[in-house]
N, CA, C and O atoms as a CHARMM CRD file, in Angstrom:
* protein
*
  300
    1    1 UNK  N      1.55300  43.65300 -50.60100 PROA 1      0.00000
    2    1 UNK  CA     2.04600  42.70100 -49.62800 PROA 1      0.00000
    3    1 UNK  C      3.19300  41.91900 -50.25700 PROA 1      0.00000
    4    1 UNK  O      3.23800  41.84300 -51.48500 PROA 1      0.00000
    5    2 UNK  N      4.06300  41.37000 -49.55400 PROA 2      0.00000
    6    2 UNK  CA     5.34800  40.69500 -49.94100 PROA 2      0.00000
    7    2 UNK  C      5.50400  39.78800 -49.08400 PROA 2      0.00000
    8    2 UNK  O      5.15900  39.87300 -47.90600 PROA 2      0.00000
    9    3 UNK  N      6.14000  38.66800 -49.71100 PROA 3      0.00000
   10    3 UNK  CA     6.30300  37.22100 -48.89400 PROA 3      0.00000
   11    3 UNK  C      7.49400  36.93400 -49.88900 PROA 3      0.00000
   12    3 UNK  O      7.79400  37.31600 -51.02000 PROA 3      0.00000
   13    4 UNK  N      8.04400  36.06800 -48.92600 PROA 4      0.00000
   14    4 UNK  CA     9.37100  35.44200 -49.53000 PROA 4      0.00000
   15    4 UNK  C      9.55000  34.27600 -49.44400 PROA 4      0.00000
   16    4 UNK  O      9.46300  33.83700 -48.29700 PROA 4      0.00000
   17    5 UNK  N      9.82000  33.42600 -50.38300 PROA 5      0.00000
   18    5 UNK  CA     9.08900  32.22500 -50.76900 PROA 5      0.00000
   19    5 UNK  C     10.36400  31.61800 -50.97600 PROA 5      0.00000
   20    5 UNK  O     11.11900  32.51700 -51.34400 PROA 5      0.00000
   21    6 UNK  N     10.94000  30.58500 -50.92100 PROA 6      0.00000
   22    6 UNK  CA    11.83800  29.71100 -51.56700 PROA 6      0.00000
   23    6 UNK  C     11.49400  29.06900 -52.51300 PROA 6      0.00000
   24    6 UNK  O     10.28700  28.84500 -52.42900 PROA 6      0.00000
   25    7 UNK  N     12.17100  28.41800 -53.86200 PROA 7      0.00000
   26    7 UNK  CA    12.09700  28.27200 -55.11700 PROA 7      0.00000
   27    7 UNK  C     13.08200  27.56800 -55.40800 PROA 7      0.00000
   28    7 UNK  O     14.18800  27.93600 -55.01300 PROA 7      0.00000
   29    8 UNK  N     12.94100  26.29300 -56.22200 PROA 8      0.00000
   30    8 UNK  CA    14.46000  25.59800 -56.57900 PROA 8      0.00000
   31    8 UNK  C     14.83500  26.30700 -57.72600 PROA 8      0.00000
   32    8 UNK  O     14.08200  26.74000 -58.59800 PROA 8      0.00000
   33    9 UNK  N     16.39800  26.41800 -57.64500 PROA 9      0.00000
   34    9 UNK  CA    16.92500  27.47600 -59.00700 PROA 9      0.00000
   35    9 UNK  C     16.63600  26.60900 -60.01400 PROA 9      0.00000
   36    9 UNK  O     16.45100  27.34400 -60.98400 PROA 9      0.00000
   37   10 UNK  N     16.48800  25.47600 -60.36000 PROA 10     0.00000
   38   10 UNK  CA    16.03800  25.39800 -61.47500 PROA 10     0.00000
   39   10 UNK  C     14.82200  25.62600 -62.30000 PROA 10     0.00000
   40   10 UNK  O     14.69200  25.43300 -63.50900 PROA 10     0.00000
   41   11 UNK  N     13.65000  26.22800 -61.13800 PROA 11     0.00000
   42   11 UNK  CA    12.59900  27.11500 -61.64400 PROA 11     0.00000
   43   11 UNK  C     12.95000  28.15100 -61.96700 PROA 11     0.00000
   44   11 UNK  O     12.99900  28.35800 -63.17900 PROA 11     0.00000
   45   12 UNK  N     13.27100  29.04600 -61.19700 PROA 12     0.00000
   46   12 UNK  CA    14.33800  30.27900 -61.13800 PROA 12     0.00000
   47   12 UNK  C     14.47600  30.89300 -62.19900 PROA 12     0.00000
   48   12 UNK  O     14.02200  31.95000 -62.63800 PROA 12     0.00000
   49   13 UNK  N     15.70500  29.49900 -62.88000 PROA 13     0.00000
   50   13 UNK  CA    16.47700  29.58500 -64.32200 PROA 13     0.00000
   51   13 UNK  C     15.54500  30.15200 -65.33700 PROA 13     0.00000
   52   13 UNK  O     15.71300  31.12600 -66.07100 PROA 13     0.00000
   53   14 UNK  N     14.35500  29.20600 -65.20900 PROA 14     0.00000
   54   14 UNK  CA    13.93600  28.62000 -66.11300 PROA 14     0.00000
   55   14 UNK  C     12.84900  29.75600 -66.70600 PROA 14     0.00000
   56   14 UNK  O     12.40600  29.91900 -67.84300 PROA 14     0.00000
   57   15 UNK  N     12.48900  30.83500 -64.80500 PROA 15     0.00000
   58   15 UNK  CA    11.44800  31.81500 -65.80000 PROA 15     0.00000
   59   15 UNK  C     12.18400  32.73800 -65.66000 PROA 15     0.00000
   60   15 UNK  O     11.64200  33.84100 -65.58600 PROA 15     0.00000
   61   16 UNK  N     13.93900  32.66100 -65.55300 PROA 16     0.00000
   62   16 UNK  CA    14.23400  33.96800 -66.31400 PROA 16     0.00000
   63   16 UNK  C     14.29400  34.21500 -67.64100 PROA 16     0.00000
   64   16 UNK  O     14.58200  35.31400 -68.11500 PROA 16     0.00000
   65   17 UNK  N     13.99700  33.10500 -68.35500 PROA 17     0.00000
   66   17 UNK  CA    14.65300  32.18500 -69.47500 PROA 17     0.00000
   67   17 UNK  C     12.96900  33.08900 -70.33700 PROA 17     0.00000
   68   17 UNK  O     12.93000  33.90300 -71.26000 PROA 17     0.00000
   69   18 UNK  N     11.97000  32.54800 -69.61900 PROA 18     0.00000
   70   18 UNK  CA    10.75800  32.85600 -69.81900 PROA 18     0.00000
   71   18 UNK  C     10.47200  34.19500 -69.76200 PROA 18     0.00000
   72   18 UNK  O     10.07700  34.67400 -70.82500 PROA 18     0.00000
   73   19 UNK  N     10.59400  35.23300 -68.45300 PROA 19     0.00000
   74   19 UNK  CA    10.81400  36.51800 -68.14500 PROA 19     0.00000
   75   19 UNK  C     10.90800  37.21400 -69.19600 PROA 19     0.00000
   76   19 UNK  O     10.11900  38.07500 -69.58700 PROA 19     0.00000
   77   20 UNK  N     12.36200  36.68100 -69.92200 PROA 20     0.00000
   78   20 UNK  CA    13.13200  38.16100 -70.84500 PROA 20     0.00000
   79   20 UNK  C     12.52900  37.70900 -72.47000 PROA 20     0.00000
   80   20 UNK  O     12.82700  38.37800 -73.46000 PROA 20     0.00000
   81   21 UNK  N     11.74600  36.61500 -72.53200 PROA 21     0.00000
   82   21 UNK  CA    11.09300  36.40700 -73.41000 PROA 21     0.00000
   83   21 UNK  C      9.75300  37.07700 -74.34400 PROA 21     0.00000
   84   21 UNK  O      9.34800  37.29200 -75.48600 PROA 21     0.00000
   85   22 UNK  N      9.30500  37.26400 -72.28900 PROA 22     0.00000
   86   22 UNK  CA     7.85600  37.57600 -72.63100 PROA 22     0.00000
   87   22 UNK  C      7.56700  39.24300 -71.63300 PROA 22     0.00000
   88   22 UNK  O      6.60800  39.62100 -70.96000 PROA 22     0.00000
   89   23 UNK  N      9.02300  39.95100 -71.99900 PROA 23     0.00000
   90   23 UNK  CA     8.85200  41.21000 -71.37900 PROA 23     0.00000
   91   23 UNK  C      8.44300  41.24200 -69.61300 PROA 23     0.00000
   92   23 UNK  O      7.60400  42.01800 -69.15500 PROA 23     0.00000
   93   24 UNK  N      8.87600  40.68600 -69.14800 PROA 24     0.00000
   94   24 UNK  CA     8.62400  40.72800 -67.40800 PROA 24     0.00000
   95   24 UNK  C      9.78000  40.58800 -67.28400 PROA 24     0.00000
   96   24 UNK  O     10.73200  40.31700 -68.01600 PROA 24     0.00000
   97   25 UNK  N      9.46800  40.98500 -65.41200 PROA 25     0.00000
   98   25 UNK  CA    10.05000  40.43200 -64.48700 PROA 25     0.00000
   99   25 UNK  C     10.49600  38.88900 -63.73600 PROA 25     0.00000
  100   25 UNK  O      9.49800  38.28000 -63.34800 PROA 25     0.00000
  101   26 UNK  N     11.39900  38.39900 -63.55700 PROA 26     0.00000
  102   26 UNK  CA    11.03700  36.56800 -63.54900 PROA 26     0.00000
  103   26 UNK  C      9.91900  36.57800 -62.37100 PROA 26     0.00000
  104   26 UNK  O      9.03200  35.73500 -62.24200 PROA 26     0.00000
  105   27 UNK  N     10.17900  37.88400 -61.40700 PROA 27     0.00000
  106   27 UNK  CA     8.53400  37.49200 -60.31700 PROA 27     0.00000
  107   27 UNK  C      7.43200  37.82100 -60.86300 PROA 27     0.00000
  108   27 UNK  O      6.31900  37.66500 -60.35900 PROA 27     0.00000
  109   28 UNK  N      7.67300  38.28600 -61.90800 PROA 28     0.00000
  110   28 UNK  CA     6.17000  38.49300 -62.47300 PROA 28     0.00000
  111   28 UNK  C      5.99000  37.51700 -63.41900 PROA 28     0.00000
  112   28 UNK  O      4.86300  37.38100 -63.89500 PROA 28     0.00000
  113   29 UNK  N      7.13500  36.62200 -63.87800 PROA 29     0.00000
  114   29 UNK  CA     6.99200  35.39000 -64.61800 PROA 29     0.00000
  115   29 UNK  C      6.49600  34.82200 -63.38400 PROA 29     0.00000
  116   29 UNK  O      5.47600  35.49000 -63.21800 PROA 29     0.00000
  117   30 UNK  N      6.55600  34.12200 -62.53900 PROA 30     0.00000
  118   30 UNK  CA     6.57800  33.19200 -61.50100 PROA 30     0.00000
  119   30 UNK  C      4.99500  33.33200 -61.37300 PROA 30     0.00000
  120   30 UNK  O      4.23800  32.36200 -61.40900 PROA 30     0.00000
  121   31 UNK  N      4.58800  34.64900 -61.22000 PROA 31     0.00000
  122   31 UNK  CA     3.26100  35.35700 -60.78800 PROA 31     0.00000
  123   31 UNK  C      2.31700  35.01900 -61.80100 PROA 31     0.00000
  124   31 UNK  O      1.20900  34.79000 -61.31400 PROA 31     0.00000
  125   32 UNK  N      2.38200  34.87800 -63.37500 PROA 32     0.00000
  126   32 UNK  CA     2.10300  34.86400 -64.23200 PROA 32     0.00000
  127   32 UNK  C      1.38600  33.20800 -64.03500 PROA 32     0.00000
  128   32 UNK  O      0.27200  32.71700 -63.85600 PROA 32     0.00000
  129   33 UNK  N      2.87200  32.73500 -64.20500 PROA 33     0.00000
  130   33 UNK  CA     2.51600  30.84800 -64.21400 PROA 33     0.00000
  131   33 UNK  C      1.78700  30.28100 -63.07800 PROA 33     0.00000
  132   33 UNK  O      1.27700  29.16400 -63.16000 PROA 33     0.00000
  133   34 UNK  N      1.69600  31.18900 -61.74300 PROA 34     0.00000
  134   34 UNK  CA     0.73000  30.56100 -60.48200 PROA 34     0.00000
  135   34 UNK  C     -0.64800  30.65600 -61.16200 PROA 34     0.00000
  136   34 UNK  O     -1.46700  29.74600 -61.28800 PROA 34     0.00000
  137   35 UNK  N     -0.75800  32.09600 -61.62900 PROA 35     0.00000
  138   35 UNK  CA    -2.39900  32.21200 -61.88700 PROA 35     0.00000
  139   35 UNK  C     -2.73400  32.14400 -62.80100 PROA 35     0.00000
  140   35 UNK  O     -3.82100  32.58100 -63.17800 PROA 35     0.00000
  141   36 UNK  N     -1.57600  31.33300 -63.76200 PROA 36     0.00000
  142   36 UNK  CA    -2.41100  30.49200 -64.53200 PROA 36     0.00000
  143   36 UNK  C     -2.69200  28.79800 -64.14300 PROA 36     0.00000
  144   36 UNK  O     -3.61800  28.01800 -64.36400 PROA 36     0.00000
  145   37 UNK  N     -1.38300  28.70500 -63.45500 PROA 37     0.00000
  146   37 UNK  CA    -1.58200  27.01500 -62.94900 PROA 37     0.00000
  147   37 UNK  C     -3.23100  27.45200 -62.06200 PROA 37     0.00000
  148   37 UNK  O     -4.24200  26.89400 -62.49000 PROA 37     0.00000
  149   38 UNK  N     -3.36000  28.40700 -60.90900 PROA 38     0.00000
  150   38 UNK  CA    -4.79200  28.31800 -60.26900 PROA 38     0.00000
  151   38 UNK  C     -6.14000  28.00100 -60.94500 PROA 38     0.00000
  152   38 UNK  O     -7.04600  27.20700 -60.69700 PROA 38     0.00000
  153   39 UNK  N     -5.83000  29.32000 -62.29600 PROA 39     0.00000
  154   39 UNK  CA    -7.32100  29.15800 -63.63200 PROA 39     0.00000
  155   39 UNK  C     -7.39600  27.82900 -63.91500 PROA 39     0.00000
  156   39 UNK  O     -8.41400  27.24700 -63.54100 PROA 39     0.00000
  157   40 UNK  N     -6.43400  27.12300 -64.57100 PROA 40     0.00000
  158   40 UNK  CA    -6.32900  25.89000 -65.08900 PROA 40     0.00000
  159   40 UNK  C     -6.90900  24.99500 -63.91700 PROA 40     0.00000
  160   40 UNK  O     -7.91800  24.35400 -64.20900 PROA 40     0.00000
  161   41 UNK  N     -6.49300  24.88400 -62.84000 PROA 41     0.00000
  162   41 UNK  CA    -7.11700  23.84700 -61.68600 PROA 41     0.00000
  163   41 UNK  C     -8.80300  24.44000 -61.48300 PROA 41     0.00000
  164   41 UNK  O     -9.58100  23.70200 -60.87900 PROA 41     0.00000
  165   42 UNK  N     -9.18900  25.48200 -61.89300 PROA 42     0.00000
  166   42 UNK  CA   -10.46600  26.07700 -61.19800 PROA 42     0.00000
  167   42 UNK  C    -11.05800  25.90700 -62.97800 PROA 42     0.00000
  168   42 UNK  O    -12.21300  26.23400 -63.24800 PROA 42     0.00000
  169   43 UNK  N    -10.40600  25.53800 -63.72400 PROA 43     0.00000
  170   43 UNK  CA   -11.15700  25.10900 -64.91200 PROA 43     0.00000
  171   43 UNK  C    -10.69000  24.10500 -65.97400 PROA 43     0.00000
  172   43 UNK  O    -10.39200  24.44500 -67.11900 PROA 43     0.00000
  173   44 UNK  N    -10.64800  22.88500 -65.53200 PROA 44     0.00000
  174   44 UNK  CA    -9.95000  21.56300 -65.97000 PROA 44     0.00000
  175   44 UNK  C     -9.93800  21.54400 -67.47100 PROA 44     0.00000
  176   44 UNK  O     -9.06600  21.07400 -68.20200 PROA 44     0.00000
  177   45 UNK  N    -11.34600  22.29100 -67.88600 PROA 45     0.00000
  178   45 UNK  CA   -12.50000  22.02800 -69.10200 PROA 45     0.00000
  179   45 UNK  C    -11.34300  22.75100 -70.51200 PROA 45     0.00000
  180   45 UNK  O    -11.31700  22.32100 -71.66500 PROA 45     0.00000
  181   46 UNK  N    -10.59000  23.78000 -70.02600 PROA 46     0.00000
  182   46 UNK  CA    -9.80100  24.21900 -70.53400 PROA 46     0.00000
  183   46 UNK  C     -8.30200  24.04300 -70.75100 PROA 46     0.00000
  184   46 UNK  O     -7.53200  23.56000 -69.92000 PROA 46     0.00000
  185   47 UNK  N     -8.02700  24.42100 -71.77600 PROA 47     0.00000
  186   47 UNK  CA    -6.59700  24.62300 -72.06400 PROA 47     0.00000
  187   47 UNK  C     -5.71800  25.65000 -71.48400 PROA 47     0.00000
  188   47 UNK  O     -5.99700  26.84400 -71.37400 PROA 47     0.00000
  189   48 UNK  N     -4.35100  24.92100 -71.03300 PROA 48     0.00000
  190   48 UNK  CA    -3.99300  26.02200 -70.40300 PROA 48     0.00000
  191   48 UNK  C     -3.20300  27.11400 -71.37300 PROA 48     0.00000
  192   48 UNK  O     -2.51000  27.99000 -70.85600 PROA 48     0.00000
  193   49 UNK  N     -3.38100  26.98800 -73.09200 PROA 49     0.00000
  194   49 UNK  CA    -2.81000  28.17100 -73.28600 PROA 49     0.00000
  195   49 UNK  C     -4.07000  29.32300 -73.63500 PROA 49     0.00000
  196   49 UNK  O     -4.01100  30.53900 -73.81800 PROA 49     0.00000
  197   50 UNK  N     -5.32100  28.28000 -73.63800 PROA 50     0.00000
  198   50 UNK  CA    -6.18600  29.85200 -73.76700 PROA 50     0.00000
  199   50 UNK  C     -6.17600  30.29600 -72.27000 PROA 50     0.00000
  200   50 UNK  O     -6.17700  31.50500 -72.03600 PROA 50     0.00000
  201   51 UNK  N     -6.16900  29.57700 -71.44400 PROA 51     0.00000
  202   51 UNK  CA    -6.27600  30.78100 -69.64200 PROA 51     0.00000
  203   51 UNK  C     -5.09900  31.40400 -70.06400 PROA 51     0.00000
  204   51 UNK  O     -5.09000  32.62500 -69.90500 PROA 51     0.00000
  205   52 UNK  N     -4.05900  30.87500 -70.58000 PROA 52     0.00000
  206   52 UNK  CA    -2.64000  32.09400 -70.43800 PROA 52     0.00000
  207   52 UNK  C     -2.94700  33.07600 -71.02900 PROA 52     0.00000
  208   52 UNK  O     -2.70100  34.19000 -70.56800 PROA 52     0.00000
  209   53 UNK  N     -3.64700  32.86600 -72.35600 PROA 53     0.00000
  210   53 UNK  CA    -4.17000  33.55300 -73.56600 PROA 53     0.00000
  211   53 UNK  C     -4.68100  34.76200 -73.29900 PROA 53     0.00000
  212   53 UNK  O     -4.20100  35.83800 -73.65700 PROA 53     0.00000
  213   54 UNK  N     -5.67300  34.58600 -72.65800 PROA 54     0.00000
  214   54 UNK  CA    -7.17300  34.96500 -71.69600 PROA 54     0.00000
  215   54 UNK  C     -6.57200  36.00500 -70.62800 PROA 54     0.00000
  216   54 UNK  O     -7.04200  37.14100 -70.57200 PROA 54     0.00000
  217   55 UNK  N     -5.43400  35.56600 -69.70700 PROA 55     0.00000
  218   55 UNK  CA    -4.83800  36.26900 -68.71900 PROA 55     0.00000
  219   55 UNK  C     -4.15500  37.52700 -69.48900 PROA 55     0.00000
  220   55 UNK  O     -4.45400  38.70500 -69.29100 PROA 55     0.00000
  221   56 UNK  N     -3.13000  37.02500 -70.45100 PROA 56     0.00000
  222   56 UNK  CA    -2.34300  38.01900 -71.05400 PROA 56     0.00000
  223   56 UNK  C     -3.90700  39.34800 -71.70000 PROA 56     0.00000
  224   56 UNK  O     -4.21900  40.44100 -71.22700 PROA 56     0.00000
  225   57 UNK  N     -4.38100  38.74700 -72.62400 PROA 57     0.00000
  226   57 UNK  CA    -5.32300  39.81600 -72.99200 PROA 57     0.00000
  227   57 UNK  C     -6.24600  40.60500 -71.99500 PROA 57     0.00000
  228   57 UNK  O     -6.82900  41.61500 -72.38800 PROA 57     0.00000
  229   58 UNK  N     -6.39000  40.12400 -70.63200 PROA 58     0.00000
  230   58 UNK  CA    -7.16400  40.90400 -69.66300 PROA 58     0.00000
  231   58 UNK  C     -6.29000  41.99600 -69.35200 PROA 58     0.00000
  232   58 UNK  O     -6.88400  43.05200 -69.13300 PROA 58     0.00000
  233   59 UNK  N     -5.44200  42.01800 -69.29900 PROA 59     0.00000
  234   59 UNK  CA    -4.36200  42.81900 -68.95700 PROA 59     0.00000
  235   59 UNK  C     -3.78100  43.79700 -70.19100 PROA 59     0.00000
  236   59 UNK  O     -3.09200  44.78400 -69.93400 PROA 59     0.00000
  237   60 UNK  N     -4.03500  43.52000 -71.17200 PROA 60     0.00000
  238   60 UNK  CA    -3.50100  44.45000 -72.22800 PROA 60     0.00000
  239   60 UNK  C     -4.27400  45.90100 -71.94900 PROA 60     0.00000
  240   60 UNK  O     -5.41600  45.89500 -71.49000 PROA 60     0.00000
  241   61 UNK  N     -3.67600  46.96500 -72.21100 PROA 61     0.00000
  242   61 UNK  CA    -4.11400  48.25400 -71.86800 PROA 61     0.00000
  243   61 UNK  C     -5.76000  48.61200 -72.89600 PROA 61     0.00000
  244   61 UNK  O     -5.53900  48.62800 -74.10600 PROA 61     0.00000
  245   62 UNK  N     -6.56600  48.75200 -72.68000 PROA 62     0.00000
  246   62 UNK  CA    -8.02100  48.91300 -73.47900 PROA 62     0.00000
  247   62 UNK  C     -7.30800  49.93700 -74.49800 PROA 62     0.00000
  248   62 UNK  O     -7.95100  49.83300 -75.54300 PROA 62     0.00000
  249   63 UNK  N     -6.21800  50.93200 -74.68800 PROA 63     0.00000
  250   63 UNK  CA    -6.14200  51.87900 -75.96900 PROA 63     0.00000
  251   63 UNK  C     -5.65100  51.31700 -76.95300 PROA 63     0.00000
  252   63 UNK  O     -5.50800  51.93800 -78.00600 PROA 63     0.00000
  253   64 UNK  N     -5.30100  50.07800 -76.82800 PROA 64     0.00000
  254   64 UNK  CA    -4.00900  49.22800 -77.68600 PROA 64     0.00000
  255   64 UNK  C     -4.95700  47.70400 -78.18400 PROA 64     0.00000
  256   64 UNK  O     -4.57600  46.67800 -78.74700 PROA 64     0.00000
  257   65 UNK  N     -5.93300  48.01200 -77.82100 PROA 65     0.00000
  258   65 UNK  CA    -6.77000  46.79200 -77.71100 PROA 65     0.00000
  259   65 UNK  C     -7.21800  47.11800 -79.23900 PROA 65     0.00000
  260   65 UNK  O     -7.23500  48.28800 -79.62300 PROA 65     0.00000
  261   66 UNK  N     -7.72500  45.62200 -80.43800 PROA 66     0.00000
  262   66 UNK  CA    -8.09600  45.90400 -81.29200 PROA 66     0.00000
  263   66 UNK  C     -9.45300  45.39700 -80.90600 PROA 66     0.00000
  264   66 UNK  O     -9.58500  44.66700 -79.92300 PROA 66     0.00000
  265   67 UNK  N    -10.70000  45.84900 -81.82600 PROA 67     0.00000
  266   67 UNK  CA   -11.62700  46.12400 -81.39900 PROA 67     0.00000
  267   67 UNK  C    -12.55800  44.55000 -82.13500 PROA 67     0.00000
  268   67 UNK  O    -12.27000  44.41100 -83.32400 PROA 67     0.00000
  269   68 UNK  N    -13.11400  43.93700 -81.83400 PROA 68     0.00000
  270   68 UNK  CA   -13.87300  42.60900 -82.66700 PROA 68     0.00000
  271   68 UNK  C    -14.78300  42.75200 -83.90900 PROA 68     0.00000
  272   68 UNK  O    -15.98700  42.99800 -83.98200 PROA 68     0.00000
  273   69 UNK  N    -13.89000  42.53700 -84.82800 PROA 69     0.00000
  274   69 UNK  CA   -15.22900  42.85400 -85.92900 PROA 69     0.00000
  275   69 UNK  C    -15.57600  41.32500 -86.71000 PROA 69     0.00000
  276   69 UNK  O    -14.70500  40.63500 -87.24000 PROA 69     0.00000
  277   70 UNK  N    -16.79500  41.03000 -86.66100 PROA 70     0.00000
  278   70 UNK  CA   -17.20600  40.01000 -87.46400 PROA 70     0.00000
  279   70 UNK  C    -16.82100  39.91400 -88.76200 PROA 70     0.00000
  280   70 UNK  O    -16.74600  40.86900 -89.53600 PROA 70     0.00000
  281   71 UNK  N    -16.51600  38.50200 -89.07900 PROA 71     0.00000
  282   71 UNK  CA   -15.90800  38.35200 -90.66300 PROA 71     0.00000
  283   71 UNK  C    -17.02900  38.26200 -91.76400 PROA 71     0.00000
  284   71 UNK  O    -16.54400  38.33900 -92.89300 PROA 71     0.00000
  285   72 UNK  N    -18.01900  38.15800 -91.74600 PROA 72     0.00000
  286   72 UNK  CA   -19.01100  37.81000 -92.14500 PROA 72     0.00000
  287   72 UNK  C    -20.41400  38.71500 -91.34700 PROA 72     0.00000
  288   72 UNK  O    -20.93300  38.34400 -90.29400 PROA 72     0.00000
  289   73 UNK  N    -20.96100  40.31700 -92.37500 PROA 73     0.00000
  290   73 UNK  CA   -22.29100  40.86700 -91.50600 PROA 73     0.00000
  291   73 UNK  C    -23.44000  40.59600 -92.08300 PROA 73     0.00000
  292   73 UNK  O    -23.64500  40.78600 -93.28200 PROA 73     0.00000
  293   74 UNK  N    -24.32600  40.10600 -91.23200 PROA 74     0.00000
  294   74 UNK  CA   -25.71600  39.88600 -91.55700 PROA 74     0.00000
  295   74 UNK  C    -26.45200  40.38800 -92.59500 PROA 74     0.00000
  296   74 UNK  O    -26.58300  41.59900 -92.41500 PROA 74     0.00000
  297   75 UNK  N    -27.01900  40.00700 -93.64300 PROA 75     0.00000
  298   75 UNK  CA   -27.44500  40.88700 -94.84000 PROA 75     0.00000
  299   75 UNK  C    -28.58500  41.51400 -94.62800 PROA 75     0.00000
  300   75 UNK  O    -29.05300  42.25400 -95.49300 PROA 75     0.00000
């Protein structure tokens, strides 16, 4: 689905600025920062760079993913 939204260019600017930073599109920057501004309102309790954190790693491809190993194993 597609909607067309108006935006002041100085947002615009600002996630193209962000976009070519962080490998996107600026609508997929834009897309990025809604659902994290939403997580953040639907979870106050948190920080919003672990929801960004959190978002980016849900999305990383599972083959590229490193796997959790404890620093310390039970003797």
């Amino acid at each position: 689905m597609s909607v067309s939204v108006r935006i002041d260019d100085s947002l615009v600017e600002q996630a193209r600025a962000a976009a070519k930073a962080e490998f996107r599109t600026v609508q997929g920057q834009i897309e990025f920062w809604a659902k994290v501004g939403r997580a953040a309102l639907d979870n106050p309790d948190l920080p919003a760079s672990f929801i960004a954190e959190s978002l980016m790693a849900m999305n990383e491809p599972r083959k590229e993913s490193t796997p959790f190993v404890p620093r310390s194993r039970p003797k």
